[in-house]
N, C-alpha and C positions, 0 to 999 in steps of 0.2 A: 547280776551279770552286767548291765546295758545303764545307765541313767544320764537322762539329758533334761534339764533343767533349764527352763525360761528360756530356751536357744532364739536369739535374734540374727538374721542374715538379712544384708540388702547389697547391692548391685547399683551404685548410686542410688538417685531416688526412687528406686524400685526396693520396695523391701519385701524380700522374697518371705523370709518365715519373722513371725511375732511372736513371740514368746511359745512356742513348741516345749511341752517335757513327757520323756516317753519312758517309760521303764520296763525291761526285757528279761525277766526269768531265763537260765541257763537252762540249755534244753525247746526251747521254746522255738516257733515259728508265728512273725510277726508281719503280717502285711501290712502295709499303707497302700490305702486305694482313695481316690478321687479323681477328679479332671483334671486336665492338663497345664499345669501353670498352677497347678498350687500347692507348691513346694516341696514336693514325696522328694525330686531326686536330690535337689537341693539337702534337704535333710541326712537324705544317706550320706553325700559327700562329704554334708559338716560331723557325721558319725565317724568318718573313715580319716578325717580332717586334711580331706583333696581342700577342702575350702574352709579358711579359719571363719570361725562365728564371731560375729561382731561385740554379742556378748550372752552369757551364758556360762553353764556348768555339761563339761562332758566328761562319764566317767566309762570307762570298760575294764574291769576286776578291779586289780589294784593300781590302777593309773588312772588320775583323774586331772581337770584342768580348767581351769578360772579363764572366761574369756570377757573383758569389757575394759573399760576407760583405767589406767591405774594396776594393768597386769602385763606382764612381761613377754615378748612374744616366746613363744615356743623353740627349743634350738634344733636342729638338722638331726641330731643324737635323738631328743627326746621323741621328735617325728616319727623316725627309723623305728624307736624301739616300739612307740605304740602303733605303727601299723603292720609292724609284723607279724601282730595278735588278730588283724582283722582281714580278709582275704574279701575282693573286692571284684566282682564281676558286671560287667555294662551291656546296655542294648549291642554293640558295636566291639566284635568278638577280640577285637587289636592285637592278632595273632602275627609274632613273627613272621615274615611271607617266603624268606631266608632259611628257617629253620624247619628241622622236620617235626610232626606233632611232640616226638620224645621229648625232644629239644626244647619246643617251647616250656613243656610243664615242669622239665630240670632247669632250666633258664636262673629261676629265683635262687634256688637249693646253691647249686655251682656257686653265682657270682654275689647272693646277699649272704646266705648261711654259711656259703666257705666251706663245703658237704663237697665230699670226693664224690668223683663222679660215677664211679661202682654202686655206691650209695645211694647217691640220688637217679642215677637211674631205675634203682631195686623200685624204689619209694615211686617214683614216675607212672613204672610200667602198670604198679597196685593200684594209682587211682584210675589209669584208664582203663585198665579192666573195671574198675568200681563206677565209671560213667558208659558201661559198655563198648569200648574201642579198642580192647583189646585187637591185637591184628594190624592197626593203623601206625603206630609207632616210627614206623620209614616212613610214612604219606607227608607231604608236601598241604598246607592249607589250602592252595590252590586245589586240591585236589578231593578237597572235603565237601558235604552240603552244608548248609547252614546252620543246621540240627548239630552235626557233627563237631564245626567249627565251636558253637558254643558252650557241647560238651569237652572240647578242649579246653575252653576258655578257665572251666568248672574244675576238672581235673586241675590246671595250672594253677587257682587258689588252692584247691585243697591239698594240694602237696607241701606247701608253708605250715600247716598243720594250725591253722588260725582259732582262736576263740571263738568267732561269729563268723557265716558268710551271709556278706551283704550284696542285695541280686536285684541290677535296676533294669525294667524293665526287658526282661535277659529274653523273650521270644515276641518279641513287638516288629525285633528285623524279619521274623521268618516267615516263610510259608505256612498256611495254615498245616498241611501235613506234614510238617515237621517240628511242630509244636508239640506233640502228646510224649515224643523221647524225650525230649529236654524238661516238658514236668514229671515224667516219671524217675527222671532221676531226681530228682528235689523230692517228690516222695520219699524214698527212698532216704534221702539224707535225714529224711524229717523221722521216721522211723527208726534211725542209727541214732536219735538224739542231737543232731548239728542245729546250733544255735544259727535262727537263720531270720534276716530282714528282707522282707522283700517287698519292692515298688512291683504292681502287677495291676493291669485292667483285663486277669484272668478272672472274672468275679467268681466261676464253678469252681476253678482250683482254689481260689482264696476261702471259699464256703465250707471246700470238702476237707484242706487242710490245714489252715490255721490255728493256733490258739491263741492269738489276740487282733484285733482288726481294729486298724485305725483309720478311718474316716475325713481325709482333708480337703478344706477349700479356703482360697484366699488367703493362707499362709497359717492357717490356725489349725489344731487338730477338732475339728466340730465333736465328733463322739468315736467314743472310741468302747470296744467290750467283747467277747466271744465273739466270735464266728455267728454263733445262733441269736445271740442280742443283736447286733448290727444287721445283717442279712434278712431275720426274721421281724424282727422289731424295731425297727429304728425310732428313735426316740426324736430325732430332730430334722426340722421338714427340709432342709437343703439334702441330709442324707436319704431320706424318703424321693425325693425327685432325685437324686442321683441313681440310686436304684430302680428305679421304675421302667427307667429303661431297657430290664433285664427282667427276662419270663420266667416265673413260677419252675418252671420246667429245664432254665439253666442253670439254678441254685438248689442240687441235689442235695439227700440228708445228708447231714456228715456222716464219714464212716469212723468207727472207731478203731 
């Protein structure tokens, strides 16, 4: 589904990722967890190609692309069409403030897909009932809690109908009591089979839900393997001291 290849990214002389390669089973749910600064979102963005990699190999199905010295940059067409396939959600909900939730989540449909607006509102109203909002559709953002907002955020990707959704640190803005909605619906996606990458310093949810866990620091993937290899075993002592700071008792068994 996902392959990324030696990806190198830097920021002047900051080089965020070294040679990063990850590969994503259709169907799958995929965290990257480590500390902060070491290159999880950067990664998602050069997945989603908000940010070109310096060099590297990035493929999602049948779209793939050479990034280094000697290769051509990418055109506006070829952009468009590969991130139409990926639906992209952020810490930072970036909701219309202008528009009403419907709004926001046919926003895409209407003005990229060129989808009459009968249509994509049909399609609008289905994913917010699918993130539980149904009822909210006239509501103003202003008018939403954070929990909400970001279930909008989710709804407004998945109406693009994308191959992957990629989810950077999508409840780091909230309220802790407003965190458990927003991971029940990513449950929920992960049960539906939605190919999903997620940046998360949710270590319980990444324990209980996962099927591949990657482990980063310093721009490198350290170790990466199930849910129960990493969490329960770590094989490498910078992942070991990163874990350590999280109790027995907040890395439940997985459920199946």
């Amino acid at each position: 589904m996902i392959n990324i290849d030696s990806l190198h990214k830097s920021f002047g002389a900051l080089q965020v990722l070294r040679g990063v390669s990850l590969h994503v089973e259709k169907g799958s749910v995929t965290c990257l967890v480590g500390p902060s600064g070491s290159g999880k979102s950067t990664l998602l963005r050069c997945i989603n190609l908000l940010e070109i990699p310096d060099a590297g190999h990035v493929r999602l199905g049948a779209r793939g692309f050479n990034f280094g010295a000697g290769d051509r940059p990418l055109s506006d067409r070829e952009l468009a069409a590969y991130r139409a396939d990926t639906g992209m959600v952020f810490q930072h909900f970036n909701l219309f403030p202008h528009m009403t939730v419907l709004g926001n989540v046919v926003e895409g449909l209407v003005t990229v897909k060129r989808m009459k607006a009968a249509q994509a509102h049909q399609i609008g109203r289905a994913q917010l009932e699918r993130v539980g909002l149904s009822g909210k559709e006239a509501e103003h953002p202003v008018r939403l809690s954070g929990g909400q907002k970001q279930r909008v955020a989710i709804a407004r990707a998945l109406a693009m109908n994308p191959e992957v959704l990629l989810l950077d640190e999508i409840t780091s803005a909230l309220d802790p009591e407003l965190v458990d909605d927003v991971l029940a619906v990513i449950r929920r996606l992960a049960h539906d089979g939605m190919t999903m990458i997620l940046v998360t310093h949710e270590m319980a949810f990444a324990r209980n839900v996962c099927d591949q866990v990657l482990f980063m620091a310093d721009g490198v993937v350290v170790e990466e393997g199930t849910a129960e290899q990493v969490f329960d075993a770590p094989r490498m002592q910078r992942t070991q001291q990163f874990l350590a700071r999280y109790s027995r008792t907040a890395l439940p068994v997985r459920r199946g």
